[in-house]
C-alpha positions as CSV (number, residue, x, y, z in Angstrom):
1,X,109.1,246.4,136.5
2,X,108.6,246.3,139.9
3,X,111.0,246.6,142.9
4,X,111.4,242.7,143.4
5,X,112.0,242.6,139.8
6,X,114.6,244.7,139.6
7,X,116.4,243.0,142.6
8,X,116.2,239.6,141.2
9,X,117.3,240.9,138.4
10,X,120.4,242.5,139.8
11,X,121.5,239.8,142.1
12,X,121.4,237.3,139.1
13,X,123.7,239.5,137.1
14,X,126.0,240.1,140.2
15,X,125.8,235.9,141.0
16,X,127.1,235.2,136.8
17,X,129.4,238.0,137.0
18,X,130.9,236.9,140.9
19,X,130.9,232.7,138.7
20,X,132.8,234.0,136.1
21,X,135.5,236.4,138.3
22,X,136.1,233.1,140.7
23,X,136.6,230.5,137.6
24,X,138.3,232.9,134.7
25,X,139.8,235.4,137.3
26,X,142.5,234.2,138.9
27,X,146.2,235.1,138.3
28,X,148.3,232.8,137.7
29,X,150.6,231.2,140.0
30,X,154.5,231.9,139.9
31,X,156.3,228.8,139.8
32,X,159.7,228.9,142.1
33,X,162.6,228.9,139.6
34,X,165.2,225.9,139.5
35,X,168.5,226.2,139.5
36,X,170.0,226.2,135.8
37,X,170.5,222.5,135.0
38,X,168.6,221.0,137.8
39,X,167.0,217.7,136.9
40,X,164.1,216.1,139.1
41,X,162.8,212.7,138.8
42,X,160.3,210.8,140.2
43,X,161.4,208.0,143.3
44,X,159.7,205.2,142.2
45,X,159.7,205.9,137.9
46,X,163.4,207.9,137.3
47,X,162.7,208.1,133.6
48,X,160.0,210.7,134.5
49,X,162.2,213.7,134.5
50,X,161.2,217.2,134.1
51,X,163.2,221.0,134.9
52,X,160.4,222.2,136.6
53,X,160.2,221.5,140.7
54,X,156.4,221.4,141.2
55,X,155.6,218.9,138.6
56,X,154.3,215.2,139.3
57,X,154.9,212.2,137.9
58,X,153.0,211.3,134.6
59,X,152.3,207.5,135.8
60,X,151.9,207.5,139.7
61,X,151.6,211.0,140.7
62,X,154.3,211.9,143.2
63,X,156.2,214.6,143.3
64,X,159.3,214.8,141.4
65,X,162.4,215.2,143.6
66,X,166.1,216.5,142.4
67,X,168.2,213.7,140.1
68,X,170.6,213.4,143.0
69,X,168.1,212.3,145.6
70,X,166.5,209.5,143.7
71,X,167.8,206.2,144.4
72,X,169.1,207.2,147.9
């Protein structure tokens, strides 16, 4: 193997190995954590409930806001 052999080579290992660090990588994400009980709903569907404060709605996509809010 030559010199530009060996450098090809190399930067193709260090391009699949840089791919897989940037898609399999990353740490996850902390979420905030709700106070015990909270309940959040989404404005326009208020069946759509969920615990957790960063989810979206299941049919329209907003963001879910506390029980108390919706309907105001």
């Amino acid at each position: 193997m030559d010199a530009s052999q060996i450098f090809v080579t190399l930067g193709g290992a260090a391009l699949i190995l840089f791919n897989l660090w940037f898609f399999f990588g990353k740490k996850a994400t902390i979420k905030p954590v709700a106070a015990k009980g909270a309940l959040y709903a989404c404005p326009m569907h208020p069946w759509i409930t969920s615990e957790d404060p960063t989810a979206d709605c299941s049919i329209c996509g907003m963001k879910l806001v506390k029980s108390e809010e919706v309907g105001k």
